[in-house]
C-alpha positions, -999 to 999 in steps of 0.1 A, spaced: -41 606 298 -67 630 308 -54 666 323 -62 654 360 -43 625 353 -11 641 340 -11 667 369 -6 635 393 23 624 371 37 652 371 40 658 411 50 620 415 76 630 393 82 660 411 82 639 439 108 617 432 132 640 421 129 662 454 138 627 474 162 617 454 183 655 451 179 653 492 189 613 492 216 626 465 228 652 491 233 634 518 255 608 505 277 637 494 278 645 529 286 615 541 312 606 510 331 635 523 332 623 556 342 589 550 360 590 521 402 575 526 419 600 511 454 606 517 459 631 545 485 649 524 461 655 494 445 686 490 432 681 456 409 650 466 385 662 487 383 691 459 374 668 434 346 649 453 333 688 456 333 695 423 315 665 414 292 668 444 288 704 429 280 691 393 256 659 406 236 687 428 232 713 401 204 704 382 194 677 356 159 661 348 165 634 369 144 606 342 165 578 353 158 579 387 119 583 379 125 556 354 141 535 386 110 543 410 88 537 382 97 502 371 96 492 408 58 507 408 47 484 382 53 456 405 47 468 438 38 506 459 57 490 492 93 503 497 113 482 477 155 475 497 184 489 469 164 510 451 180 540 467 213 527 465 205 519 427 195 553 424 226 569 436 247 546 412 228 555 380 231 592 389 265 587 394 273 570 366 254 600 344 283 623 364 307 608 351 289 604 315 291 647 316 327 649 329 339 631 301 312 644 273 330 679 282 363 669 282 356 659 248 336 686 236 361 710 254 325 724 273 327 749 289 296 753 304 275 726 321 242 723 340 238 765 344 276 764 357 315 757 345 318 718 335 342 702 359 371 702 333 369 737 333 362 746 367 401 731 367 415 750 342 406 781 359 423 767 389 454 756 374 456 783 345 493 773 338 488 740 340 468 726 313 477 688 316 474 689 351 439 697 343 423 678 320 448 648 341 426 658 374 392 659 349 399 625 338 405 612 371 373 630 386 347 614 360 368 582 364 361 582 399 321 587 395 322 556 378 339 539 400 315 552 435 290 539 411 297 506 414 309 508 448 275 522 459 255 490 447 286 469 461 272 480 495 236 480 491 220 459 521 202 434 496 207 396 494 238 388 474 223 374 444 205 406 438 233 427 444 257 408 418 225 410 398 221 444 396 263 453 390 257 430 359 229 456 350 250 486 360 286 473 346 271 464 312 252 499 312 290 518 316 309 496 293 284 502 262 283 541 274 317 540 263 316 519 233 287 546 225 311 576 229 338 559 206 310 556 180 299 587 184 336 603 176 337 577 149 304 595 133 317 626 125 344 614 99 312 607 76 300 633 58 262 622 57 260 592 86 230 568 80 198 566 103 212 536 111 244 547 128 228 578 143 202 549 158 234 532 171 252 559 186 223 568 208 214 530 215 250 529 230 262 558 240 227 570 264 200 541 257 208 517 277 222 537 304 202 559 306 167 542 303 176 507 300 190 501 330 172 519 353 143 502 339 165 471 345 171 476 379 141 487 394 122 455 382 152 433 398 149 451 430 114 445 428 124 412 422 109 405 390 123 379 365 134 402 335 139 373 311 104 374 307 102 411 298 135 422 287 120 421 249 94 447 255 119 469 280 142 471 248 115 478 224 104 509 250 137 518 259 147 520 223 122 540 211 123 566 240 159 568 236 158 582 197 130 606 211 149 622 236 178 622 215 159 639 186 145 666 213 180 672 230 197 674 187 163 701 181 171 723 210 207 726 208 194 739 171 167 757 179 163 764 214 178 795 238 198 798 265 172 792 295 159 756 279 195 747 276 214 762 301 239 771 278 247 789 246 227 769 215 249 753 184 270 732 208 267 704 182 276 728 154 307 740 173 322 704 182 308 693 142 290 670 156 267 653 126 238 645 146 203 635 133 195 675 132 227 680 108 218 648 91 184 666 85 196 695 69 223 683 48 204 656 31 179 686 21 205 709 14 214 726 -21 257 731 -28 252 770 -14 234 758 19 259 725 23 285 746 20 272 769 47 266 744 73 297 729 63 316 757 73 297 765 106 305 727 119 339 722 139 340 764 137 337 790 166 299 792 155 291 830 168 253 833 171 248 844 139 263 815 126 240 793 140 210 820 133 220 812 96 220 773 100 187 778 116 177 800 88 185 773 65 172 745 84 136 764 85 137 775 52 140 741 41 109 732 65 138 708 87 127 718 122 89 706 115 103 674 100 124 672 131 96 675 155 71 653 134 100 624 137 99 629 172 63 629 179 62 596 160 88 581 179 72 589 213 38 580 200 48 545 189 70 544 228 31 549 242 17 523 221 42 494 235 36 508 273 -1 508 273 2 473 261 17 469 295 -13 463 316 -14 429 312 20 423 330 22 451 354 0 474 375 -22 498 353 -15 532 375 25 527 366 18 518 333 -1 548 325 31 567 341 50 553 311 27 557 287 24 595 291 67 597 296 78 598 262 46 615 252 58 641 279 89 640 258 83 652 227 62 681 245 99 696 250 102 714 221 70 730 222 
């Protein structure tokens, strides 16, 4: 894709994530306003807040450009439940980051406090009570999720359609986050697990189903394309999980918007970890070792960086995910024979776009 080329991608982009964040907005507004919550309850409409709060703050916004996108191969007219599938994979992401921070006892989240702690500093003395309301509050974005397709104004077929997508999409999230804990008890996990972890746990959530949806809503027949979707999603997937493992490493505060080593302080053994302890001699292993599961001050991970260089792991790192999103562009530009040739050029460049991340 030619620089004129990218520099439309990138405001369509652009584009769709400044309707969506105003679409996104407004149904936070009107949630709050039409929600049935007890009268008596003050801790409701403080919870939709906070999760209005965390939904608003930020994020790349890929699966709702993946959504848009996937209708665009098909058609440019406006396309009915598109916006309300929008909504619900957003949603559903929402309550992907509630729950990743409960578990990962996070802190920090999008440039602010992660929901769990935004309670604790509410209820200092009352530590069940909040990681009982955190539960409940990422619980509940899964649950307006669903609701939100439930009402999408969309014949009935397409609607139970597309909660097939959706339900299928959260329940392997979460067989994706059990594997994910399950991981770290092995000392070295195989390529292939790491594969599956990210399959489950963000794949098909994540690009998958967006995909997914905006071809039914565009109403496409995705038996005859769901092989090449799985090929594409699969591939991007390990890219943008190899990016997001490289900068927790190796990036700084403003790319991540918060502290690096995250992975090193929950001793998480991701393909980054993977990468340096198969390379690593008994001194180094044992250095990374001790820096996984710890409080990890920055000079801890400074030295796991130091390591990880000296061992030439962060070019390896970014080669593997330059090959990954290389081979993602291959399948899309076969695309063109199925679908129209301006979308497909879209997701061509996307995983391409990618791997430019850790430049």
């Amino acid at each position: 894709m030619n620089s004129s080329a990218a520099a439309v991608t990138e405001e369509r982009l652009a584009a769709h994530r400044r309707r969506f964040d105003a679409a996104f907005a407004a149904y936070f507004t009107g949630l709050a306003a039409a929600f049935d919550a007890p009268s008596q309850s003050r801790f409701t409409p403080q919870c939709l807040e906070l999760l209005r709060d965390l939904s608003l703050r930020g994020g790349k916004r890929l699966r709702v450009v993946l959504l848009y996108e996937a209708a665009r191969l098909v058609t440019t007219e406006e396309v009915p439940g598109l916006a309300e599938a929008a909504l619900s994979v957003e949603l559903l992401q929402t309550h992907g980051l509630v729950h990743d921070d409960i578990i990962d006892d996070s802190p920090v989240r999008r440039g602010g406090p992660s929901t769990y702690y935004a309670y604790r500093h509410a209820f200092p003395d009352r530590e069940r009570t909040a990681l009982g309301l955190a539960v409940l509050a990422g619980d509940l974005a899964a649950f307006l999720s669903l609701r939100v397709l439930l009402e999408a104004d969309v014949p009935g077929p397409l609607r139970q359609a597309m909660l097939e997508v959706q339900t299928r999409a959260a329940t392997d999230a979460v067989a994706g986050q059990i594997l994910d804990l399950e991981r770290d008890f092995e000392d070295l996990p195989g390529e292939a697990l790491l594969h599956a972890v990210t399959e489950y746990k963000s794949t098909r959530y994540s690009i998958l189903a967006p995909l997914r949806l905006g071809l039914l809503a565009a109403g496409e027949d995705l038996g005859l394309h769901d092989a090449r979707l799985r090929r594409y999603a699969t591939l991007v997937g390990i890219c943008g999980q190899l990016r997001d493992d490289y900068l927790d490493l190796f990036g700084d505060d403003t790319a991540l918007d918060k502290p690096p080593g995250g992975d090193l302080r929950a001793g998480r053994r991701t393909y980054a970890l993977r990468a340096i302890l198969e390379q690593a001699d008994a001194a180094d292993r044992a250095a990374v070792e001790a820096a996984l599961g710890s409080a990890c001050t920055p000079g801890t991970v400074e030295r796991v960086r130091d390591i990880a260089r000296r061992q030439g792991t962060d070019a390896r790192l970014r080669a593997d995910l330059t090959g990954y999103a290389e081979r993602a562009a291959a399948e899309a530009s076969g695309w063109g024979e199925w679908w129209r040739e301006e979308a497909v050029a879209l997701f061509t460049h996307l995983p391409l776009r990618i791997a430019r991340g850790v430049e």
